[in-house]
N, C-alpha and C positions, 0 to 999 in steps of 0.2 A: 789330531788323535795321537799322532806319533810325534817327537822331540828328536832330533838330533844329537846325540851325545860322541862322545869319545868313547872309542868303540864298540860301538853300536847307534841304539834310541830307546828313548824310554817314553813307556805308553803314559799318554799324558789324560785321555780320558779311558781312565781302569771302569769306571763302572761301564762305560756303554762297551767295552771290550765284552766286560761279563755279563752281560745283557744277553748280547749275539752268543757269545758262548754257549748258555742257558739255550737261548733260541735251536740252535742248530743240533743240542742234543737232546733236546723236546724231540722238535721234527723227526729227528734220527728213530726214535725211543714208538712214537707215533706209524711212522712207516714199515718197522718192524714188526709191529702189531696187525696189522693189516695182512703181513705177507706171512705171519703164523697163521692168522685168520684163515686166510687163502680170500679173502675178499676184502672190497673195502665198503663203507659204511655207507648209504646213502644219507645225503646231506640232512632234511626233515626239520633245519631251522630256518626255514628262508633262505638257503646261500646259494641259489639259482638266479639271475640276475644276465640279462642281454644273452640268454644264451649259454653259459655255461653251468657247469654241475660237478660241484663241489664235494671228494669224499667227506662224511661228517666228523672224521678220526684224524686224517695226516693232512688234510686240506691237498693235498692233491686232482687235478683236473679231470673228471669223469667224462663230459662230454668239453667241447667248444666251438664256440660257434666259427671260427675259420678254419675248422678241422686239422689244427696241430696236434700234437703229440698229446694224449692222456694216458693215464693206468693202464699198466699191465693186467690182464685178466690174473685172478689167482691172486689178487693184492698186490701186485707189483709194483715199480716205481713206475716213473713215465716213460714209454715207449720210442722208439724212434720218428723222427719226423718224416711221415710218409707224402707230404705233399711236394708238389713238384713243383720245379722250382720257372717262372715263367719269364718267356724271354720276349 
């Protein structure tokens, strides 16, 4: 992805760069919308699957099935990971 240059690198695969780019301020763009909302979407196309539950907007984690971290109430991002940790 990245090249070694003289003083510095030079990205060698530009389009998957601006791929992820695009990707990450989708997401961004998506998450913020949830959290003007003050909720997030329930999923309604299928994207429940082993257990988990999918908002339908920012795809962020509603439920899961080893009860890590999901949404904030209020649309929020994902919460802290409240499980403990076992020894």
């Amino acid at each position: 992805m990245w090249e070694r240059r003289d003083g510095g690198y030079l990205i060698v695969a530009d389009e998957m760069v601006k791929v992820a780019i695009d990707f990450h301020e989708r997401t961004g763009r998506q998450v913020a919308a949830c959290a003007r909302r003050g909720e997030h979407l329930p999923s309604g196309n299928g994207r429940e699957s082993g257990g988990w539950v999918i908002c339908g907007n920012c795809d962020i984690p509603l439920e899961r099935p080893d009860g890590g971290p999901v949404a904030l109430s209020g649309g929020g991002p994902l919460g802290p990971d409240l499980r403990q940790e076992e020894s």
